[in-house]
MIVEXKOL-136288 format. One line per 5 residues: number of its first residue (from 0); their letters; for each residue x, y, z of N, C-alpha, C, O, CB. Coordinates in Angstrom, 1 decimal, padded with zeros to 4 digits. Glycine has a CB too. Layout:
MIVEXKOL-136288
NUM	a	X/Y/Z/X/Y/Z/X/Y/Z/X/Y/Z/X/Y/Z  ...
***
This chain:
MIVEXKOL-136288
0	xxxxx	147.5/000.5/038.6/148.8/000.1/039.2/148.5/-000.6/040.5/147.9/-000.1/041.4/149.8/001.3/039.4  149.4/-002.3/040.6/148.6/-002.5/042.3/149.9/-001.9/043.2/150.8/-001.3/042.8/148.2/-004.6/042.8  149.5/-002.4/044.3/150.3/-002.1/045.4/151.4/-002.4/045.1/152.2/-001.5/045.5/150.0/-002.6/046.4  152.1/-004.0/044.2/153.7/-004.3/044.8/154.0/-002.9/043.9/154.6/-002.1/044.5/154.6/-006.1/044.3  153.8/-002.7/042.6/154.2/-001.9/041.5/154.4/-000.4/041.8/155.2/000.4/041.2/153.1/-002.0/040.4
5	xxxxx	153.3/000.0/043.4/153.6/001.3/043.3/154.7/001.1/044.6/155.4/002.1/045.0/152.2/002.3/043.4  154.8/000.3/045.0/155.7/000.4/045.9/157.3/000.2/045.3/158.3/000.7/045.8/155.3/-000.6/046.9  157.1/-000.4/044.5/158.3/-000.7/044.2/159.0/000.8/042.9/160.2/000.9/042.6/158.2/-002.5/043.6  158.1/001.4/042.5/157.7/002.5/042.1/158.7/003.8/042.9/159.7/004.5/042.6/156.0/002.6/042.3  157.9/003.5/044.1/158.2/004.5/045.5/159.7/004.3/045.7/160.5/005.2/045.4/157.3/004.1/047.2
10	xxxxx	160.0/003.4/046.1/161.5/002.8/046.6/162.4/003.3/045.7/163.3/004.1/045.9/161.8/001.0/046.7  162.1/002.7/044.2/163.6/003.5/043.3/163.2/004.8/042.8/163.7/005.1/041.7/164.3/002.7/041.8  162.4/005.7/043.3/162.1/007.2/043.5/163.2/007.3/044.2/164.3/007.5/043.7/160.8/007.7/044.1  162.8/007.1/046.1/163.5/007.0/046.8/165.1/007.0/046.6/165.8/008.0/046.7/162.9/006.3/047.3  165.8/005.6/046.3/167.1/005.4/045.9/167.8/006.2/045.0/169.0/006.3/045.0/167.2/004.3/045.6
15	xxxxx	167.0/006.6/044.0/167.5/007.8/042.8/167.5/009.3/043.4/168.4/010.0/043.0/166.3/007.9/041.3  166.5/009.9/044.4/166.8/011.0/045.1/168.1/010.8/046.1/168.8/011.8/046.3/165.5/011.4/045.8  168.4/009.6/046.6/169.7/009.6/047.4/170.7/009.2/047.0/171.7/009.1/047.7/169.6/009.1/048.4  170.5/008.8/045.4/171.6/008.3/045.3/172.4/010.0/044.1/173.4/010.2/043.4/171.3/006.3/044.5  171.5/010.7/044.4/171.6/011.9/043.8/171.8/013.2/044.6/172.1/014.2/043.9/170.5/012.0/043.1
20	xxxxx	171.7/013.3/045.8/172.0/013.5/046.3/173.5/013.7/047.2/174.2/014.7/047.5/171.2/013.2/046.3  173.8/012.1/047.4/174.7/011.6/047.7/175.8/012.4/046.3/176.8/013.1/046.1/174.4/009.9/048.0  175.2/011.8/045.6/176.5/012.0/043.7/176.9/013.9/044.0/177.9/014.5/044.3/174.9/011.7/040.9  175.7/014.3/043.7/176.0/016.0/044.6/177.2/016.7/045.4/178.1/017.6/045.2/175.0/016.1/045.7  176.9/015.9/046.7/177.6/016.4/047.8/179.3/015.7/047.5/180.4/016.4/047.7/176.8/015.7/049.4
25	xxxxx	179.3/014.6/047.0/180.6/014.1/046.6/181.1/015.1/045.4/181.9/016.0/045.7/180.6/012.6/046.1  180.4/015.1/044.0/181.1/016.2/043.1/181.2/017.4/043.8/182.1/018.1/043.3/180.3/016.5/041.8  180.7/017.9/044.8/181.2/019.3/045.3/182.4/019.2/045.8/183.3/019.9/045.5/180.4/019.9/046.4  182.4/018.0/046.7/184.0/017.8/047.3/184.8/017.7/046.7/186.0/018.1/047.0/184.3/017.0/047.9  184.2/016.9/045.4/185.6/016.9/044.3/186.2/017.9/043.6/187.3/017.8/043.0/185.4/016.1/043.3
30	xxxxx	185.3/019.3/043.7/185.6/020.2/043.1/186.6/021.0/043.9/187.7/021.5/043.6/184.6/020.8/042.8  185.9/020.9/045.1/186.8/021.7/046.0/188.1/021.1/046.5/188.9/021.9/047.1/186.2/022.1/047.1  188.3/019.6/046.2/189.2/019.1/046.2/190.3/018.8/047.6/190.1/019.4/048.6/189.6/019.6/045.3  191.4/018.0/047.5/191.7/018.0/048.9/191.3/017.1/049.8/190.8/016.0/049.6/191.4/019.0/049.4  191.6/017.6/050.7/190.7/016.1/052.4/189.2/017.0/052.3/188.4/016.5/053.1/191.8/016.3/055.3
35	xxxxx	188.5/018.1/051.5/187.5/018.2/051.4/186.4/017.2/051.0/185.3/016.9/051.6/187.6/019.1/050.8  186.9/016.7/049.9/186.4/015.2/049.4/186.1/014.5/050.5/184.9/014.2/050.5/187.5/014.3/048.6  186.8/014.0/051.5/186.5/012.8/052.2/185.4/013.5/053.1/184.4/012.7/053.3/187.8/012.1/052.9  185.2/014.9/054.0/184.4/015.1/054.8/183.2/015.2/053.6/182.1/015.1/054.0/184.7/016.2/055.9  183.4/015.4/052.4/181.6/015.4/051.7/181.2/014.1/052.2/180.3/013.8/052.9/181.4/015.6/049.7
40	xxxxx	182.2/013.1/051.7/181.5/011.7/051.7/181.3/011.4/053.0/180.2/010.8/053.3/182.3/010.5/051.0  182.3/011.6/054.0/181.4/011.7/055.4/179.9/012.0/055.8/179.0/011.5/056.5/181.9/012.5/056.0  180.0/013.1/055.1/178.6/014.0/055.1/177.2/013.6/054.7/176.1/013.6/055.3/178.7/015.0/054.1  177.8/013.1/053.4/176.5/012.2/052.3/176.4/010.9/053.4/175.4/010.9/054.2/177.4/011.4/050.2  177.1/010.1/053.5/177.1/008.8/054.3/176.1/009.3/055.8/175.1/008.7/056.0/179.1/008.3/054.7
45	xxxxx	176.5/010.2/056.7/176.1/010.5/057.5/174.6/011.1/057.6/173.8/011.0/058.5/176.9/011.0/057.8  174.3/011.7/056.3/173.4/012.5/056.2/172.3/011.1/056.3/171.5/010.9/057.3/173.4/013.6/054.7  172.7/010.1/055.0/171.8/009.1/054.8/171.5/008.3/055.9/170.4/008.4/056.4/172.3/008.3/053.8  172.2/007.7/056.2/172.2/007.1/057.7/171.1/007.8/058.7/170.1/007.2/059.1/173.8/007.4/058.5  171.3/008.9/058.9/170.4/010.0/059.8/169.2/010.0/059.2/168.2/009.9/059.8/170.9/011.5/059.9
50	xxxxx	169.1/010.1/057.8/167.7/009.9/057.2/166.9/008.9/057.3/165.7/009.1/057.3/167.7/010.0/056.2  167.5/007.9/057.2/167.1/006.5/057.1/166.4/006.4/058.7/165.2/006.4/059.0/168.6/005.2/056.7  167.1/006.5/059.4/166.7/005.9/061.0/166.1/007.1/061.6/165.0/007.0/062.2/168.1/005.3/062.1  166.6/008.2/061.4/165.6/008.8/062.4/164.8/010.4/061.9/164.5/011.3/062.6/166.5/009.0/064.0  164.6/010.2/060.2/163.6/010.7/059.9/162.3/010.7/059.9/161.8/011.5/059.2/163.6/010.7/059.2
55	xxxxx	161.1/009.7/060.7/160.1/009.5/061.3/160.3/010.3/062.2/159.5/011.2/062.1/159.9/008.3/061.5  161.1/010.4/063.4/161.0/010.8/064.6/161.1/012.3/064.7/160.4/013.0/065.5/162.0/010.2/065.3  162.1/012.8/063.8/162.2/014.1/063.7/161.2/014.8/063.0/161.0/016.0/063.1/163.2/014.4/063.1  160.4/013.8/062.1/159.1/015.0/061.6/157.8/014.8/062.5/156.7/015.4/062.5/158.5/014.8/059.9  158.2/013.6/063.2/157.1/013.6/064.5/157.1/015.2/065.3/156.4/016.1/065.3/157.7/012.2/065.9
60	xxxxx	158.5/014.8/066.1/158.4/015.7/066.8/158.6/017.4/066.0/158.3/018.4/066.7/159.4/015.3/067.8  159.1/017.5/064.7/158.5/018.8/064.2/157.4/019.3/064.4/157.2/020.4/065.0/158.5/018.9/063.2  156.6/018.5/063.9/154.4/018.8/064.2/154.1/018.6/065.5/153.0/018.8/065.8/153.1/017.5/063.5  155.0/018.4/066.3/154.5/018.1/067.8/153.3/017.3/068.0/152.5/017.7/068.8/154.2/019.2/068.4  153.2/015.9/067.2/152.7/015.3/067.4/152.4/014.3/068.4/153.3/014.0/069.1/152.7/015.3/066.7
65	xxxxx	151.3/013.7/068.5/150.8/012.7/070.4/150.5/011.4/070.1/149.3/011.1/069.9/149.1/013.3/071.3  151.6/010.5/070.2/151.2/009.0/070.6/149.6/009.1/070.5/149.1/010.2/071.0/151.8/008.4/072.2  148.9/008.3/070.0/147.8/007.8/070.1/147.8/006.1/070.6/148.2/005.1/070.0/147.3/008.1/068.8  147.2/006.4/072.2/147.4/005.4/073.1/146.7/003.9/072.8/145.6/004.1/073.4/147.0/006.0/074.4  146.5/002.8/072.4/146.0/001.9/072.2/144.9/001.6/073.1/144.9/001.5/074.3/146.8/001.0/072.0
70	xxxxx	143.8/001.5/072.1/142.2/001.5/072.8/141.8/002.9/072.9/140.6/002.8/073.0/142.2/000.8/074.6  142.1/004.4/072.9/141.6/005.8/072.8/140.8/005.8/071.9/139.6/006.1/072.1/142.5/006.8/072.5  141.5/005.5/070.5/140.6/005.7/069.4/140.2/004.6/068.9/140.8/004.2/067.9/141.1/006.5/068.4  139.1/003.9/069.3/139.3/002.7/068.3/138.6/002.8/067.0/138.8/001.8/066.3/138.8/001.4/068.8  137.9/003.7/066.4/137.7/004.0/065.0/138.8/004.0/064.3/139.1/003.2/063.5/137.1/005.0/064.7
75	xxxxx	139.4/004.9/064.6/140.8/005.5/064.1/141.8/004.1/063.7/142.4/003.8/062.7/141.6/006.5/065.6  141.8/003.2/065.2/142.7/002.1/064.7/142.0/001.2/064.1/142.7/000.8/063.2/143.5/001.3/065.8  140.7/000.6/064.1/140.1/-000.3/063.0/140.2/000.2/061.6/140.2/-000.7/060.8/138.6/-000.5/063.1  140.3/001.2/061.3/140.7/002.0/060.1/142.1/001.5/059.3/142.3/001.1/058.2/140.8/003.6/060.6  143.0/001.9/060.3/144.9/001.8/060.2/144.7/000.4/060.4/145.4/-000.1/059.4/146.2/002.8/061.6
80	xxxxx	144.2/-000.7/061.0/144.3/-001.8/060.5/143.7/-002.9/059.8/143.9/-004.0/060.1/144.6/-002.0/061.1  142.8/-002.5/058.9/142.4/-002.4/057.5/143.0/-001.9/056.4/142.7/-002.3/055.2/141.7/-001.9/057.5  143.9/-000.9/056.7/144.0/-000.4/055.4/145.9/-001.1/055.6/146.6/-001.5/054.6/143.7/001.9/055.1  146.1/-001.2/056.3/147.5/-002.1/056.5/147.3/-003.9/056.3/147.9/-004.7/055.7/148.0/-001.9/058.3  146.3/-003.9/056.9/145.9/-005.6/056.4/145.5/-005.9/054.5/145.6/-007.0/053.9/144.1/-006.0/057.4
85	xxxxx	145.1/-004.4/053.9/144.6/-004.7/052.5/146.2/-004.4/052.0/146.5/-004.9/051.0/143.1/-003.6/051.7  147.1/-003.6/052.6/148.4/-003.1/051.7/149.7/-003.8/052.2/150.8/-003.3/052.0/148.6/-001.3/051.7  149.3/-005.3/053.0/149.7/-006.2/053.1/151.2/-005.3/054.3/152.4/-005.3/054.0/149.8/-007.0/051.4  150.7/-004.8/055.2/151.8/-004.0/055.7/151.7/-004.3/057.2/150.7/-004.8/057.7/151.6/-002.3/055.3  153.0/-003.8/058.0/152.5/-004.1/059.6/151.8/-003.0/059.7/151.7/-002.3/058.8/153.7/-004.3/060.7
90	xxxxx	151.2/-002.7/060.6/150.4/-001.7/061.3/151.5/-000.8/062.4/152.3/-001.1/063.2/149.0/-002.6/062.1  151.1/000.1/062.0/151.7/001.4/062.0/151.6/002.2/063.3/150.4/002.3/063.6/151.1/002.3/061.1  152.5/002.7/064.2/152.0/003.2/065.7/151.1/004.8/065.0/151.6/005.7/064.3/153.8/003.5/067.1  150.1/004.8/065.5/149.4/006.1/065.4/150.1/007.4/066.4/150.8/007.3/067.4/147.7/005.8/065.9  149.6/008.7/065.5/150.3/009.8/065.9/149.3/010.6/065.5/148.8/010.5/064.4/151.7/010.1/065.3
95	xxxxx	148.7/011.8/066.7/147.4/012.7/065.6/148.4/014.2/066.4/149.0/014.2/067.5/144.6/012.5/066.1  148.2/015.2/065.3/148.5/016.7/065.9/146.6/017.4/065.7/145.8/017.6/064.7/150.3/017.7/064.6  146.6/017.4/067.0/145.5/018.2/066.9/145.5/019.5/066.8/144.7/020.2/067.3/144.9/018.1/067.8  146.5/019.8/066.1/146.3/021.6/066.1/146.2/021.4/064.5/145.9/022.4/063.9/147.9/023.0/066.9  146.5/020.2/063.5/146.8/020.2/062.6/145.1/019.7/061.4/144.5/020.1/060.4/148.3/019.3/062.8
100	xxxxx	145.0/018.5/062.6/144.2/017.3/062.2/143.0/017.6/061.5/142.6/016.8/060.6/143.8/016.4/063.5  142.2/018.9/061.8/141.0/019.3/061.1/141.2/019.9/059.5/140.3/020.0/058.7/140.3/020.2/062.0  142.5/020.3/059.3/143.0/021.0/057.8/142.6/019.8/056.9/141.7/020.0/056.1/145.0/021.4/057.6  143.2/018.5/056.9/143.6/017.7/056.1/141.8/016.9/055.7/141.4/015.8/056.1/145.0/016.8/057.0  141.4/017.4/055.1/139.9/017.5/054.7/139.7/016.4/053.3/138.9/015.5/053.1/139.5/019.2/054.3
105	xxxxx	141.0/017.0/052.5/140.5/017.0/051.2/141.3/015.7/050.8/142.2/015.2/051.6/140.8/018.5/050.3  141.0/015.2/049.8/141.2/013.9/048.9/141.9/014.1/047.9/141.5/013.9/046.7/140.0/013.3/048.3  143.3/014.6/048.1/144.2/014.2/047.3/144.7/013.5/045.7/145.4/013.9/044.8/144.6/013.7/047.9  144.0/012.6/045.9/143.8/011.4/044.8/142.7/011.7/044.0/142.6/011.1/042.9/143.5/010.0/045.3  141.6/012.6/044.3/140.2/012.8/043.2/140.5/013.5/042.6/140.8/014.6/043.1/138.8/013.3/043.4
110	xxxxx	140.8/013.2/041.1/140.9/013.9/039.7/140.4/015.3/039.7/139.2/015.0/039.5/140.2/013.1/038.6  140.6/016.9/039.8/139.5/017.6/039.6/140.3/018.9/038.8/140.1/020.0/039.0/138.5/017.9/041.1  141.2/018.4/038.0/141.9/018.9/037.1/142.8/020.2/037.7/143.0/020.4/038.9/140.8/019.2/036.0  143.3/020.8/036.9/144.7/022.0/037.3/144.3/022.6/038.6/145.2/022.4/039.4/144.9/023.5/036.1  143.3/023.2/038.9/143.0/023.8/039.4/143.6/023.6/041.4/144.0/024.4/042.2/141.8/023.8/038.7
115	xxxxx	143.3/022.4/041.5/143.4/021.3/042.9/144.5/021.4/042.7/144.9/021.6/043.8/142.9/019.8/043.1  145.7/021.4/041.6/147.0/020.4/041.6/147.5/020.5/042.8/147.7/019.5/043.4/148.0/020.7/040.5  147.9/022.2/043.4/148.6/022.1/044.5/147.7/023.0/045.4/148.2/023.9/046.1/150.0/022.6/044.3  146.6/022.7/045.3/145.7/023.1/046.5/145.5/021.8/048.0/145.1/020.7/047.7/144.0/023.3/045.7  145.8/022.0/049.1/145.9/021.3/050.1/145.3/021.2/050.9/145.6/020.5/051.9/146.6/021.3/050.5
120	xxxxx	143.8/022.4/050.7/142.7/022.2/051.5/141.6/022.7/050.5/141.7/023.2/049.4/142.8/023.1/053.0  140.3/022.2/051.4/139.4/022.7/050.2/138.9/024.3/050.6/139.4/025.0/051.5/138.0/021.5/050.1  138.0/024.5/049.9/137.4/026.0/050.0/136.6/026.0/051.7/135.8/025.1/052.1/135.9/026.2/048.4  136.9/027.2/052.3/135.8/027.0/053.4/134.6/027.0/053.2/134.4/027.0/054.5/135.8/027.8/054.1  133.6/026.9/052.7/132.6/026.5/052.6/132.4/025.1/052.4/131.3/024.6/052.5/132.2/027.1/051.9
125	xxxxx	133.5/024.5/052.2/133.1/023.2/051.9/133.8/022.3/053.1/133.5/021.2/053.4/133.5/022.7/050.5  134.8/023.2/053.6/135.2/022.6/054.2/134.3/022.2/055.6/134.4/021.1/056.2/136.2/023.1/054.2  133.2/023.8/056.0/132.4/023.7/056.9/131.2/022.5/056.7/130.5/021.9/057.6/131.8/025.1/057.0  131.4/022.2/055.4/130.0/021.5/054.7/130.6/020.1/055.7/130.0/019.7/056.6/130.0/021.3/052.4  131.8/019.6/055.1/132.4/018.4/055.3/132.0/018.3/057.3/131.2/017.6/057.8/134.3/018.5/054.6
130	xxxxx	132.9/019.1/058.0/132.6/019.1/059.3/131.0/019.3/059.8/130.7/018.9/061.0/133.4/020.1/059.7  130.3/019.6/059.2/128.9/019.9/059.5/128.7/017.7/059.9/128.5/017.0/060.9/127.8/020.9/057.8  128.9/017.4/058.3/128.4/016.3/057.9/129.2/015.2/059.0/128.6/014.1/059.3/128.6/016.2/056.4  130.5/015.6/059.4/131.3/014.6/060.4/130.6/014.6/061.8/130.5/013.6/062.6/132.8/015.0/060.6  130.1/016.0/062.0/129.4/016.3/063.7/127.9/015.2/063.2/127.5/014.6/064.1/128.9/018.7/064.2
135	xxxxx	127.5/015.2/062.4/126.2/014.6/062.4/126.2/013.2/062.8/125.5/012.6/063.6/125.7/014.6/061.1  127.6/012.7/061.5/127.9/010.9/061.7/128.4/010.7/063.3/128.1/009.7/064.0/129.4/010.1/060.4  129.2/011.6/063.7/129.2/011.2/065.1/128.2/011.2/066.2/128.2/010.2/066.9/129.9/011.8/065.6  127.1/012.4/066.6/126.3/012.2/067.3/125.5/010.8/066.6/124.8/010.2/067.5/125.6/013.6/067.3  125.4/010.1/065.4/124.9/009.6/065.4/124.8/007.8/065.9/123.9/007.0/066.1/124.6/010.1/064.7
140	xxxx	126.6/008.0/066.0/127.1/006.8/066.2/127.3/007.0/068.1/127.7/006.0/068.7/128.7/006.5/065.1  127.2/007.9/068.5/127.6/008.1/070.2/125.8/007.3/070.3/125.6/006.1/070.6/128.1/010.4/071.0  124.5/008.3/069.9/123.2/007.9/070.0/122.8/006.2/069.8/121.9/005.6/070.4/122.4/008.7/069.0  123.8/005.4/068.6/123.6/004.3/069.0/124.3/002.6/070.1/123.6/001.5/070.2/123.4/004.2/067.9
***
């Protein structure tokens, strides 16, 4: 599947969870009937609205996550703008939670049957394996 397909994939995911959502909160109102009806659709309308604009910000600041200042990391951003330049996207303001940042190890996307399905880190042993192998590539990129 390329990119436009999964995106466009993503978006009426997206529009079918809210537009289901939204159908929800209205049949409740309708049930309960009355000027109840109109504050659901207030509700739905409002909810969406709030979702749309400032659901980025609120799961920012949930994780308590830290601006990543332009020029700090420049691995980090040659990375994010590459993978934005191949998925034809603007480039993205960076955000890292360092209390979080060392969990997220594992590769999501590698096939490795039932077992992974809803596993979200790998085994500690591997995970030490993986960090062993990151402390290495860095001393060895500071040494050149």
């Amino acid at each position: 599947m390329n990119i436009r397909a999964q995106r466009f994939a993503t978006k009426t995911r997206t529009w079918l969870l809210i537009a289901g959502l939204t159908a929800l909160l209205i049949g409740i109102g309708a049930l309960i009937g009355g000027a109840w009806l109109y504050i659901f659709v207030f509700l739905a309308l409002a909810m969406n609205v709030g979702g749309c604009w400032f659901s980025d910000r609120l799961a920012l600041q949930a994780s308590r996550a830290k601006r990543v200042e332009p020029g700090t990391r420049p691995y980090l951003e040659a990375i994010v703008q590459d993978l934005a330049r191949r998925a034809e996207l603007p480039v993205p303001r960076l955000f890292v939670n360092p209390a979080t940042a060392s969990l997220y190890i594992v590769n999501p996307l590698r096939r490795q049957g039932m077992t992974t399905l809803f596993s979200t880190h790998p085994p500690i042993a591997e995970r030490v394996r993986r960090l062993r192998a990151l402390e290495a590539d860095q001393s060895l990129r500071r040494a050149a």
